[in-house]
PADO-170422 format. One record per residue (C-alpha): residue number from 1; residue in three letters; x, y, z. Coordinates in nm, 4 decimals. Layout:
BEGIN
NUM  Ala  X  Y  Z
...
***
This chain:
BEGIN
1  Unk  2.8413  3.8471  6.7244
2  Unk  2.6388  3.9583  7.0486
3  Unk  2.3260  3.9656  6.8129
4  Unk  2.3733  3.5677  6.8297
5  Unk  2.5304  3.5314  7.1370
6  Unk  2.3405  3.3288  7.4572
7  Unk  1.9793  3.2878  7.2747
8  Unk  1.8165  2.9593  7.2525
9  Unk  1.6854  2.8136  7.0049
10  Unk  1.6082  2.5571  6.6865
11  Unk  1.8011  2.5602  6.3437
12  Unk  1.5363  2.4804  6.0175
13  Unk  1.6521  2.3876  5.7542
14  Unk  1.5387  2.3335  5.3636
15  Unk  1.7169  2.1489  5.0553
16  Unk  1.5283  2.2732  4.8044
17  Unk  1.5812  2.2430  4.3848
18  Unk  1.7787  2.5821  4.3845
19  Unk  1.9433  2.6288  4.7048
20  Unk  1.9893  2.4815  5.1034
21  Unk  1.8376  2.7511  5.3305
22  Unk  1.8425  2.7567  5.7345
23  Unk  1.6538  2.9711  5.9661
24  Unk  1.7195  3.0021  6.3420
25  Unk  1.4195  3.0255  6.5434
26  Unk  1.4377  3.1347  6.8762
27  Unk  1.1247  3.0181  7.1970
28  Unk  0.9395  3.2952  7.0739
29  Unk  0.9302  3.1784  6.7126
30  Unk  1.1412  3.5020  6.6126
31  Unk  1.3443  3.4490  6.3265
32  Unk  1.6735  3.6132  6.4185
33  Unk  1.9226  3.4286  6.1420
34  Unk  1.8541  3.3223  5.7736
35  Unk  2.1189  3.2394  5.5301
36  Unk  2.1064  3.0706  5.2194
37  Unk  2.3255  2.9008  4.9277
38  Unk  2.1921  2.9407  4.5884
39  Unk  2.2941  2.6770  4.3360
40  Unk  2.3450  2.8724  4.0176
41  Unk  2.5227  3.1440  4.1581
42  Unk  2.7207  3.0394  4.4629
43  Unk  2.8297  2.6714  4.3241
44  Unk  2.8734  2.7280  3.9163
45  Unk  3.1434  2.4857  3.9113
46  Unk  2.8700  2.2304  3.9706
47  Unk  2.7268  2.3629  3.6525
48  Unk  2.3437  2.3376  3.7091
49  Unk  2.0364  2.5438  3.5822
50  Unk  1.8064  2.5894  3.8078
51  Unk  1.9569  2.3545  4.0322
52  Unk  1.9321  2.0298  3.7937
53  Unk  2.0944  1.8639  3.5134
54  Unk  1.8258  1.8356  3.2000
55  Unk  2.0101  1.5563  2.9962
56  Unk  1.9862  1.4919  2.6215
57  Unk  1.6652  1.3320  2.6572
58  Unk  1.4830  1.6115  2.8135
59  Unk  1.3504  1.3541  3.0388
60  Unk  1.6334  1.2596  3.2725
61  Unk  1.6935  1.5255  3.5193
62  Unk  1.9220  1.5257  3.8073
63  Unk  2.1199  1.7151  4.0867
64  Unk  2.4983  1.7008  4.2066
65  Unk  2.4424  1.4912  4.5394
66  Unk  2.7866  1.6875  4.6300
67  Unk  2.6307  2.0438  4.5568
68  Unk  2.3947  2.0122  4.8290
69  Unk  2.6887  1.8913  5.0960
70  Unk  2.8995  2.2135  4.9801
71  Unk  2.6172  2.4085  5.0082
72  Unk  2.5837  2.3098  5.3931
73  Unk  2.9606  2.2978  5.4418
74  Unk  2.9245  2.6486  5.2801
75  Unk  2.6373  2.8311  5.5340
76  Unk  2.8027  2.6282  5.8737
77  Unk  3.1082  2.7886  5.8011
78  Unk  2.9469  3.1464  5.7541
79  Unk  2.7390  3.0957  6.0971
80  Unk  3.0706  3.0222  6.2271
81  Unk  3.2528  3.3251  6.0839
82  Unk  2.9176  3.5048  6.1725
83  Unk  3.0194  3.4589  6.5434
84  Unk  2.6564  3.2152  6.5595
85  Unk  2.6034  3.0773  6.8910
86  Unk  2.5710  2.7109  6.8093
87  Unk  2.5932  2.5925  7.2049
88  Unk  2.2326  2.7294  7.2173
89  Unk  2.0643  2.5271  6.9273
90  Unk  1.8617  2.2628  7.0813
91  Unk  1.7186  2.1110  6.8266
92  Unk  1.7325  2.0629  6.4232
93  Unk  1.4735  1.9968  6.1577
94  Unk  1.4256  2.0483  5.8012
95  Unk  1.2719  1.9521  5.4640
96  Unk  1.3868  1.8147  5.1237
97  Unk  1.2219  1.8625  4.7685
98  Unk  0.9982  1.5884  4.7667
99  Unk  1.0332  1.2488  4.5661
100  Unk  1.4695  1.2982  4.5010
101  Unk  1.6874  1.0127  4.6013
102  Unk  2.0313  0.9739  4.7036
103  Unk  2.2040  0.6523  4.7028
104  Unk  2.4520  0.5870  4.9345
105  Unk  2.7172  0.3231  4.8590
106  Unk  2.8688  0.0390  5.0605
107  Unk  3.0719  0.1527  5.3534
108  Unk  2.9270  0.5274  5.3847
109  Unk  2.7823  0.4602  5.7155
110  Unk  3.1563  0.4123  5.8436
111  Unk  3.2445  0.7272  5.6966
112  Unk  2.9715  0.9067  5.8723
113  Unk  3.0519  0.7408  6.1875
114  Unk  3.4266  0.8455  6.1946
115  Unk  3.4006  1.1893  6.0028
116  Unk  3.7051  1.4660  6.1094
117  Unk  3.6387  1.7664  6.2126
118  Unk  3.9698  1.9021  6.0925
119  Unk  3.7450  1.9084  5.6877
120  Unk  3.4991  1.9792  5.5308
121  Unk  3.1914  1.7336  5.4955
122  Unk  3.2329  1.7273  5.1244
123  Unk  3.6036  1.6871  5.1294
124  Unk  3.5194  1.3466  5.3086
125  Unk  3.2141  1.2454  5.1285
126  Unk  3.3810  1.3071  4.8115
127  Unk  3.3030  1.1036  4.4966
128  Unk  3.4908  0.9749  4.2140
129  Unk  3.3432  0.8869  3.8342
130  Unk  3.6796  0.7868  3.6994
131  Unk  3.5421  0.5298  3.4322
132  Unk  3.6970  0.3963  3.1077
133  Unk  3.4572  0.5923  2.8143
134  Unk  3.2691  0.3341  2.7074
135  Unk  3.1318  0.1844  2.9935
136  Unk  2.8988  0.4807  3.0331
137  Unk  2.8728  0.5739  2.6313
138  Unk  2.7407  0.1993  2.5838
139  Unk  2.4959  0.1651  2.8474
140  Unk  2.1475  0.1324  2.7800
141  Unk  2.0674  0.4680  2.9938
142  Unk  2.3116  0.6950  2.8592
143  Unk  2.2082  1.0504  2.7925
144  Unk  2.4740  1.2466  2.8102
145  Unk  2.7801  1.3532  2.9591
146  Unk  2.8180  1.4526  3.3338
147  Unk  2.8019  1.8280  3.3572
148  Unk  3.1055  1.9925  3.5401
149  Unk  3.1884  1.9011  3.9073
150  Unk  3.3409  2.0411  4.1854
151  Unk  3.7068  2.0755  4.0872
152  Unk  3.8088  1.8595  4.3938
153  Unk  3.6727  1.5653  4.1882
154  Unk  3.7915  1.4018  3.9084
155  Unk  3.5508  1.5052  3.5959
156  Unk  3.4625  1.2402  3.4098
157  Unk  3.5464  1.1819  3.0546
158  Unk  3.2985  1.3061  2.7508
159  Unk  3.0233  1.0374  2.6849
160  Unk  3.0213  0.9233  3.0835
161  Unk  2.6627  0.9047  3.2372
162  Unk  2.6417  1.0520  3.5762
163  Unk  2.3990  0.7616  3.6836
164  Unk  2.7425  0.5382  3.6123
165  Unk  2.8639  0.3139  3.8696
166  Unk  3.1807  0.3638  4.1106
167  Unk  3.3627  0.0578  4.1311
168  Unk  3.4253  0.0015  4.5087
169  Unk  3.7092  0.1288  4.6467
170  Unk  3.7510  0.4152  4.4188
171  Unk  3.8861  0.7074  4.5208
172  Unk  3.9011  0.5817  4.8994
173  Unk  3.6055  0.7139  5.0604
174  Unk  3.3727  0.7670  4.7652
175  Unk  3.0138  0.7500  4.9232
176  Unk  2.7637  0.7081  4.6571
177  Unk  2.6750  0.4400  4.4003
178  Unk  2.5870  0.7742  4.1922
179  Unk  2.6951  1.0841  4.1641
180  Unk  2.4097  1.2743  4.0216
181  Unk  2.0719  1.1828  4.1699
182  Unk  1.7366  1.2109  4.0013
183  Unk  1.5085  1.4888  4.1206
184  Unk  1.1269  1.5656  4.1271
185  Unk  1.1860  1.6914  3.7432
186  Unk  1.2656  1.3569  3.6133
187  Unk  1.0241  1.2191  3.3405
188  Unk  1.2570  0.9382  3.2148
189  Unk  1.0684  0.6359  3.3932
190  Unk  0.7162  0.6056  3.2089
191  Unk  0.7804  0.2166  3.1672
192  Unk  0.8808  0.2095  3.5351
193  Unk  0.5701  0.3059  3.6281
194  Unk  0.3757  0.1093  3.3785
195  Unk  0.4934  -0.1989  3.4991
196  Unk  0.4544  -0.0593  3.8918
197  Unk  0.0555  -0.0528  3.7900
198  Unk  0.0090  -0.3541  3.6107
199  Unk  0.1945  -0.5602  3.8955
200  Unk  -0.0518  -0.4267  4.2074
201  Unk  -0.3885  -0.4481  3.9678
202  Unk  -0.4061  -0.1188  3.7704
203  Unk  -0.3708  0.2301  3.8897
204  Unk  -0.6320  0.2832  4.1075
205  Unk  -0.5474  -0.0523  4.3335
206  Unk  -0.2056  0.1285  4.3072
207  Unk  -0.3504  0.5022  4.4340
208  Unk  -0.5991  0.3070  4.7266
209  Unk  -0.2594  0.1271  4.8328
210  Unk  0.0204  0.4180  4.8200
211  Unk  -0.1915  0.7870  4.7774
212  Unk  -0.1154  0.8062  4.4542
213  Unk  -0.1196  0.6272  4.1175
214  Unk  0.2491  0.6069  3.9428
215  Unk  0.3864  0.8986  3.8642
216  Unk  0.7418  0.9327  3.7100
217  Unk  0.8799  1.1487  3.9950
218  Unk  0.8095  0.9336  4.2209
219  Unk  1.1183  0.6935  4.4265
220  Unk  1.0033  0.3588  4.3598
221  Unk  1.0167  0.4501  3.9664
222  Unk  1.3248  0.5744  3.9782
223  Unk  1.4508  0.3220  4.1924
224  Unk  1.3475  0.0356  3.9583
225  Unk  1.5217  0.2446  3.6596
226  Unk  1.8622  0.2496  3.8211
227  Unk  1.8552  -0.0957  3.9082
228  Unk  1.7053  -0.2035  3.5398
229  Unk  1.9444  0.0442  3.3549
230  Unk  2.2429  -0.0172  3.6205
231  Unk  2.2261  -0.3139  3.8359
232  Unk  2.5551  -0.2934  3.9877
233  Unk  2.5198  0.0647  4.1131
234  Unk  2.2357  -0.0777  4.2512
235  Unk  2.4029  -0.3691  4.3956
236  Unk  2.6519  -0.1347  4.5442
237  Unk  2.3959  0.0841  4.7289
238  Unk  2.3463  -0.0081  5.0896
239  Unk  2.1018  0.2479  5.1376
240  Unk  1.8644  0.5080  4.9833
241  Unk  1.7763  0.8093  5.1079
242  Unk  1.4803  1.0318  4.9990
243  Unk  1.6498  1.4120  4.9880
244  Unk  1.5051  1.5174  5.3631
245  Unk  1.6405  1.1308  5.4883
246  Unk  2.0091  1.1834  5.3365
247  Unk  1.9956  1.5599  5.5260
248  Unk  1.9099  1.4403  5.8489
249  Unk  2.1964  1.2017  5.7739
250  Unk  2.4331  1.4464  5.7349
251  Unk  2.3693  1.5668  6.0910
252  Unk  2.3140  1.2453  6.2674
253  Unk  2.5966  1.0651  6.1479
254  Unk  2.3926  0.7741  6.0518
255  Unk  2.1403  0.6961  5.8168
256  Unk  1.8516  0.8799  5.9004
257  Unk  1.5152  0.6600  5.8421
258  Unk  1.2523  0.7768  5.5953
259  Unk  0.9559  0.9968  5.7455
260  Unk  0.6157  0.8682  5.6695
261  Unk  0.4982  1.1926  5.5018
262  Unk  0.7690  1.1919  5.2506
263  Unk  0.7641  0.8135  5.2334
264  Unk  0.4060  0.8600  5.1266
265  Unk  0.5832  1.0121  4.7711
266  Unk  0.7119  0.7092  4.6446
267  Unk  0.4587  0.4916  4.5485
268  Unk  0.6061  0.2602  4.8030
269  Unk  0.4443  0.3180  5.1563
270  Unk  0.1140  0.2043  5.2930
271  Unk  -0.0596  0.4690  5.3325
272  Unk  -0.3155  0.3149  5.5437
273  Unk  -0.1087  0.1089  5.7941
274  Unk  0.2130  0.3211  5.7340
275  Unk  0.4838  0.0006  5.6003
276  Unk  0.6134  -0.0535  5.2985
277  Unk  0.4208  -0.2536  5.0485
278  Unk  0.5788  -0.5743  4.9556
279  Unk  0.3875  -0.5895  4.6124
280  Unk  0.5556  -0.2600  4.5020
281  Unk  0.9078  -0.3201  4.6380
282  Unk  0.9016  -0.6692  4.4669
283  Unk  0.7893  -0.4888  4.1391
284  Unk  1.1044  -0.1777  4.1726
285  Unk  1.4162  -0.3792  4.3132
286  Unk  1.5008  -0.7065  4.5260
287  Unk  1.6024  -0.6441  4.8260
288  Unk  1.4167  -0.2749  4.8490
289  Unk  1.3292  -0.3229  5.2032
290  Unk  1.6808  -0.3077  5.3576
291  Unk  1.8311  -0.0611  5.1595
292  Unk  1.4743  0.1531  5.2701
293  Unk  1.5069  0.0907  5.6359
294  Unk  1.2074  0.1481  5.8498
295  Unk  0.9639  0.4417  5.8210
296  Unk  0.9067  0.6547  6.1232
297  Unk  0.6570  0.9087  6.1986
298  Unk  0.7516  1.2511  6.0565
299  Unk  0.7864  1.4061  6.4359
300  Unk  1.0341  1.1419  6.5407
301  Unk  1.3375  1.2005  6.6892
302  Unk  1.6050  1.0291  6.4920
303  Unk  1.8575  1.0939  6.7417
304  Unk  2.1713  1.3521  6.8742
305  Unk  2.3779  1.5367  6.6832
306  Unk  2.6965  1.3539  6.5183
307  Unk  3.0252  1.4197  6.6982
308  Unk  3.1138  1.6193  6.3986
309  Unk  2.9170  1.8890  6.4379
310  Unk  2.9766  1.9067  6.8152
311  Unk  3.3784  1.9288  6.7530
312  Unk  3.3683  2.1369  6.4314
313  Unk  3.1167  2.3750  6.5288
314  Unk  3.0044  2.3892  6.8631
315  Unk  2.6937  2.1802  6.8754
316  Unk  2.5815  2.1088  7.2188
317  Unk  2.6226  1.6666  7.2653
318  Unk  2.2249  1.6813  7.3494
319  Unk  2.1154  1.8771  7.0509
320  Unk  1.8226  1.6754  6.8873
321  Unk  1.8143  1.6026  6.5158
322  Unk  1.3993  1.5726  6.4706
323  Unk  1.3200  1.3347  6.1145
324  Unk  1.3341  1.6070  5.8095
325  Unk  1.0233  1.5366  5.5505
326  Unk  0.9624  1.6753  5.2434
327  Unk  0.8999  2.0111  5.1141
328  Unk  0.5080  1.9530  5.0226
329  Unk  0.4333  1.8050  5.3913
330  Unk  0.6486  2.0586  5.5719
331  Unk  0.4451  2.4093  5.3385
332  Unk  0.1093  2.1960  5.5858
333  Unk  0.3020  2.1822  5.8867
334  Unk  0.4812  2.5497  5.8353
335  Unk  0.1050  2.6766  5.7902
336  Unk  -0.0459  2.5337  6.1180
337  Unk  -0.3248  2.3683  5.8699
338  Unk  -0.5748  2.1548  6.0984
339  Unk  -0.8455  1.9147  6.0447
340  Unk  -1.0869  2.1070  5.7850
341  Unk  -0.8437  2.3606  5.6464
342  Unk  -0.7648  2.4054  5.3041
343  Unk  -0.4335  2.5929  5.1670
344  Unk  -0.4315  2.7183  4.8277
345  Unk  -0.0565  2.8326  4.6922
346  Unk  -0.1257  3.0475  4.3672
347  Unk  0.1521  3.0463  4.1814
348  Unk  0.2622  2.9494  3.8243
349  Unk  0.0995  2.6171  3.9147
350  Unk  -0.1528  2.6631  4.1587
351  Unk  -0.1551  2.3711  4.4557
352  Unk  -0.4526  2.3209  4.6733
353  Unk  -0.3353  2.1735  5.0631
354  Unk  -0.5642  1.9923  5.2384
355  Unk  -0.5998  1.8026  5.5832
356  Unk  -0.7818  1.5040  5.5897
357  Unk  -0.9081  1.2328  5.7992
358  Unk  -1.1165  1.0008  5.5946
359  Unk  -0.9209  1.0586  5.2639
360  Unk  -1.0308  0.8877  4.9236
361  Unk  -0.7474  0.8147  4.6414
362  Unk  -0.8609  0.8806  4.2825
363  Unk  -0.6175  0.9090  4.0047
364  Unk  -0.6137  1.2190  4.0590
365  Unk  -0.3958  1.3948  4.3499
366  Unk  -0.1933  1.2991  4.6199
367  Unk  -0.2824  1.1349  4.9828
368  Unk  0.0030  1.1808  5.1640
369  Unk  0.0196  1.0707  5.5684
370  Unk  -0.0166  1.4044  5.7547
371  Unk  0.2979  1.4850  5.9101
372  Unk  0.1970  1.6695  6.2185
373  Unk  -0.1250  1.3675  6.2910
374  Unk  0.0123  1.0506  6.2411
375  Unk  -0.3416  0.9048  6.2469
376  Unk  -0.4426  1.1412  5.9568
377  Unk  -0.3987  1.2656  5.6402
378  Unk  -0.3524  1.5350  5.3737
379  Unk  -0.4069  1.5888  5.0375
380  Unk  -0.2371  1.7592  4.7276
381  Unk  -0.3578  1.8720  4.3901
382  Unk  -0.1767  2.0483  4.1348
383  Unk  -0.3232  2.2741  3.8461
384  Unk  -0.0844  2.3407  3.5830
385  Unk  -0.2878  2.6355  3.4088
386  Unk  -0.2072  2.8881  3.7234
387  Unk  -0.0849  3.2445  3.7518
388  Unk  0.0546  3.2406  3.3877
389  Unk  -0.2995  3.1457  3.2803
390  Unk  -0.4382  3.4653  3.4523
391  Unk  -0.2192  3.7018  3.3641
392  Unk  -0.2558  3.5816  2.9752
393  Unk  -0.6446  3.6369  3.0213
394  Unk  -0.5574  3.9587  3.2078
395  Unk  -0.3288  4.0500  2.9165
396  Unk  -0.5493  3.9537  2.6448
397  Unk  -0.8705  4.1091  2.7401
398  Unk  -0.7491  4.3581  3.0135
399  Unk  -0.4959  4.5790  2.8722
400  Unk  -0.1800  4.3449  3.0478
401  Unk  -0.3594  4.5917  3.3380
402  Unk  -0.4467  4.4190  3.6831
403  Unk  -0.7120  4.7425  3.7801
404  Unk  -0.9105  4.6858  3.3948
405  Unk  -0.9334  4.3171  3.5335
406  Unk  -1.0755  4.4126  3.8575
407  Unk  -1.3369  4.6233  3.7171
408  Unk  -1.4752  4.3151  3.5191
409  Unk  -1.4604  4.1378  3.8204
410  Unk  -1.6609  4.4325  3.9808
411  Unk  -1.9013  4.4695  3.6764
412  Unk  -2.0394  4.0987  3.6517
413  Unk  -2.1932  3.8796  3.9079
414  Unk  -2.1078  3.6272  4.1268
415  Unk  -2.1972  3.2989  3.9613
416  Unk  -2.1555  3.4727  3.6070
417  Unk  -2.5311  3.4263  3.5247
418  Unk  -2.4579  3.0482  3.4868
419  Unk  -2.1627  3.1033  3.2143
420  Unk  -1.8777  2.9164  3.2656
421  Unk  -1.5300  2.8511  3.1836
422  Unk  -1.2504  2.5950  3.2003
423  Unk  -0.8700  2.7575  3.0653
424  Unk  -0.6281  2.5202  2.9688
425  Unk  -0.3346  2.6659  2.7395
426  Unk  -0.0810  2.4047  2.8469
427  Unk  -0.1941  2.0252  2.9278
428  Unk  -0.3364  2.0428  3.2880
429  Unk  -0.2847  1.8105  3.5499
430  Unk  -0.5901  1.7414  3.7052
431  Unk  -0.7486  1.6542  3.5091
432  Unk  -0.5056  1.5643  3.1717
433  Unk  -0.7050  1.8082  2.9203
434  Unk  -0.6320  2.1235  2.7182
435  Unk  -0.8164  2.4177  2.5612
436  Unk  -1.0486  2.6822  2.6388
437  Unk  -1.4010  2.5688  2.7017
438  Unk  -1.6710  2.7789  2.7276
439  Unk  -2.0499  2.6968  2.8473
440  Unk  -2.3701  2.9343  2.8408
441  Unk  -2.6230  2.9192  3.0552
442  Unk  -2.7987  2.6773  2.9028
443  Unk  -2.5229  2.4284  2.8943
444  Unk  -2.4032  2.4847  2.5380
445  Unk  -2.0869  2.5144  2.4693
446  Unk  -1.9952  2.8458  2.2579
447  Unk  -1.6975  2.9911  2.0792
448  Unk  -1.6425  3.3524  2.2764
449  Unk  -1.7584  3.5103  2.6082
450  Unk  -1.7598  3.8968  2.6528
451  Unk  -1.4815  4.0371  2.7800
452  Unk  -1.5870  4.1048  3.1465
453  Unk  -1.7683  3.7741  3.1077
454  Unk  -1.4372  3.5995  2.9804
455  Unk  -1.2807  3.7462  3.3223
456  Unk  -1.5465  3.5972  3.5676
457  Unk  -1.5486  3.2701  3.3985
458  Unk  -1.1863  3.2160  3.3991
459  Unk  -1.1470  3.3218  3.7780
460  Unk  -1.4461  3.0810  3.8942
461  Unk  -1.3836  2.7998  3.6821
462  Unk  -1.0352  2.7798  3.8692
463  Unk  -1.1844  2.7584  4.2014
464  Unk  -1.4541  2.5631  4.1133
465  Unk  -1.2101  2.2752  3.9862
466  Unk  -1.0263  2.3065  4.3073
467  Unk  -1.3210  2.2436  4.5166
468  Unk  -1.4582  1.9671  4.2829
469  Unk  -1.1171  1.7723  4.3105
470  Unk  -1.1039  1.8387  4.6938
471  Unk  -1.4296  1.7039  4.7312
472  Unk  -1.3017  1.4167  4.5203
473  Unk  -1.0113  1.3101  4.7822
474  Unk  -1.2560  1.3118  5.0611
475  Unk  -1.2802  1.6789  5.1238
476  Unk  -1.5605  1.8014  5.2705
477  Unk  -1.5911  2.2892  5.2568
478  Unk  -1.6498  2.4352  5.5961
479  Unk  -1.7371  2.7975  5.6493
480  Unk  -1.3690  2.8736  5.7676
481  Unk  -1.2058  3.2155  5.5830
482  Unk  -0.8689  3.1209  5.4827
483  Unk  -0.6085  3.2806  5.3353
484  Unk  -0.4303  3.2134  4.9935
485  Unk  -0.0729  3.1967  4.9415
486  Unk  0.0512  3.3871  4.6699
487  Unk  -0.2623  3.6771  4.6968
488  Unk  -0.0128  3.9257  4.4900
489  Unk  -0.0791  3.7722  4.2103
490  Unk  -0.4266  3.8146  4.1954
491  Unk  -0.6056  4.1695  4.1436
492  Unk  -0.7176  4.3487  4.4620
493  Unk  -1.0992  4.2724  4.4047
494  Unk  -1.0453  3.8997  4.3789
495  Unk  -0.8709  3.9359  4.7403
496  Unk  -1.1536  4.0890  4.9070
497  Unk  -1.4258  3.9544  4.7498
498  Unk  -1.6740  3.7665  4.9865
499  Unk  -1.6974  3.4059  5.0048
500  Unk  -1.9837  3.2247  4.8216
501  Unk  -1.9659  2.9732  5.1256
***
């Protein structure tokens, strides 16, 4: 308890796809309390995998809006058992998985006004699917039924969609239009996005006016499916929240507004003059702009704590709640990226970061508004064919050993005597194409490289698409060493090899 006791500091926290995390910081940026809440294993009655719902059409995927309240009702109560100082928190942050969207329904704002701080947040936020069968079996977005909830709610019947609506009034304080929300996962809105292009000129008008051309993640999509597939959960929604939004709303007691970095995910928000576009809310949903509420600039502060946390827990009245934005925006703030740098994450997908002032939208990428420079902006690629692309090369050539792969590296040189390589075992992002293709040095394309050859190509042709696409958004390289994310995945040469640069 002393360990906690008297020390200043900030709370961060992060609602990610598999668990809600917080991390107290103290004036010296020491991190002196984590905790977490993993959704598989710490909320099974909610009955995800991986944190999501996959429905029948492998296309729909969602999350338990609930699950993520229980999971903060969950770690405040451990701090508080923990003996956690909460007097000395002075301010509160966080991020949300990018693109998700919780819809609040009519009359939820009075319940987060007047909360008790004799329960639990979930206990009072608590919502209710109790439908007669075939209003969800029949409707034209039914994929299958609800997976279990929290045994405080009433399960559904079989054959009831979670994206059914509540009828108002039900179950007293029930505050949203839907109980499962769709997450970053979701495929299920191609024709959503179809129509999204077509109505602002094609998708490049759409990717010079929002970042990004339509993607089916993306809010506005998903927005314009619930209110095509379910216009009176729509109708019933008197806000929506991006994930980071309905987070900071938890703590404020109000609706928090949408941050222009996360905003910038939605295929909504002017990138540009930072509103929303009145061409793509027309084309989602009438009446978009209200239920949106005004964007703010991602290092806003939204406001004080709610009276809730103050009673319950110990919150000082003054404690700040400063805008949460998404996960994406939040890696480039959490990394101290300024103008010129470039982040690569090297994972299973490998995601280049990038800070930009002059940015230029393809149809390929992300421009997102730059959440720590309001007047700039920063970029994000993905590539698909990432660390499981490298360790099938390193497997297939290298004896599944990282050292045999180094020694290739070591035994060929830089530039690969003009072979190159492009490896693509699943369909790649950026750019949409798949296969292995190989070129000599005289530009033809062959069948087979040498091993050691193989090796070089694969590892160069990765970072040569990554600066190619950079250079696409507006990036320009400068001689600046940086550091990947994600270096354990790579062999030891590849880490210290010099820079070509």
């Amino acid at each position: 308890m002393a360990e906690h006791a008297g020390r200043r500091c900030c709370l961060g926290w992060d609602f990610s796809t598999q668990q809600v995390k917080v991390v107290a910081v103290d004036a010296e940026l020491n991190v002196f309390y984590e905790d977490s809440v993993h959704f598989d294993r710490d909320l099974q009655e909610f009955g995800t995998q991986g944190g999501v719902h996959v429905h029948e059409d492998g296309l729909t995927v969602t999350s338990p809006v609930l699950m993520w309240v229980q999971a903060l009702d969950i770690i405040l109560e451990k701090m508080k058992a923990s003996g956690f100082d909460f007097s000395q928190v002075l301010a509160l942050s966080g991020a949300g998985q990018q693109h998700g969207s919780v819809y609040w329904k009519a009359g939820a704002s009075q319940v987060l006004a007047s909360l008790s701080p004799d329960l639990l947040l979930h206990e009072q936020l608590q919502t209710s699917c109790c439908l007669d069968r075939g209003s969800g079996a029949n409707s034209p977005h039914h994929t299958g039924p609800l997976q279990p909830s929290r045994t405080l709610l009433r399960v559904p019947p079989s054959g009831i969609s979670s994206w059914d609506v509540m009828p108002p009034g039900d179950a007293g304080k029930a505050c949203f239009s839907i109980s499962d929300c769709p997450v970053w996962m979701d495929s299920s809105t191609t024709a959503q996005c179809h129509q999204l292009e077509a109505t602002v000129g094609g998708a490049q008008a759409l990717s010079c006016l929002t970042g990004s051309r339509a993607y089916e993640r993306f809010t506005g999509n998903q927005i314009a499916k619930l209110y095509q597939q379910n216009p009176e959960a729509y109708s019933h929604t008197e806000r929506i929240s991006l994930v980071s939004s309905f987070a900071a709303s938890l703590f404020l007691g109000s609706h928090s507004p949408i941050d222009y970095s996360d905003g910038s995910g939605m295929n909504l928000l002017r990138i540009q003059d930072k509103v929303w576009s009145q061409a793509c809310l027309g084309a989602c949903a009438p009446h978009l702009e209200e239920k949106l509420g005004l964007p703010v600039p991602s290092c806003s502060v939204v406001g004080a704590i709610s009276s809730y946390f103050v009673q319950r827990y110990g919150f000082p009245p003054g404690c700040k709640v400063v805008a949460f934005t998404g996960d994406n925006p939040a890696s480039l703030a959490g990394m101290r990226l300024e103008e010129g740098d470039i982040a690569v994450s090297l994972g299973t997908s490998d995601t280049l970061f990038l800070w930009l002032q002059e940015p230029t939208p393809t149809l390929e990428g992300h421009i997102f508004c730059n959440p720590v420079d309001p007047q700039h902006y920063m970029a994000l690629l993905c590539f698909k064919n990432g660390s499981l692309m490298r360790e099938k090369i390193r497997d297939e050539l290298a004896s599944s050993s990282w050292s045999e792969f180094s020694k290739a590296l070591q035994s060929t040189e830089i530039g690969n005597c003009g072979n190159l390589g492009f490896y693509f075992d699943v369909m790649e992002i950026t750019p949409e194409i798949i296969g292995r293709h190989r070129f000599s040095a005289e530009n033809h394309e062959v069948s087979a490289f040498p091993w050691d050859v193989e090796i070089r190509a694969l590892i160069e042709g990765q970072f040569m698409a990554k600066k190619i696409h950079a250079e696409g958004l507006g990036y320009r390289v400068k001689c600046k060493k940086k550091f990947p994310q994600g270096l354990q995945r790579l062999p030891r040469s590849l880490r210290s090899e010099p820079s070509r640069e």
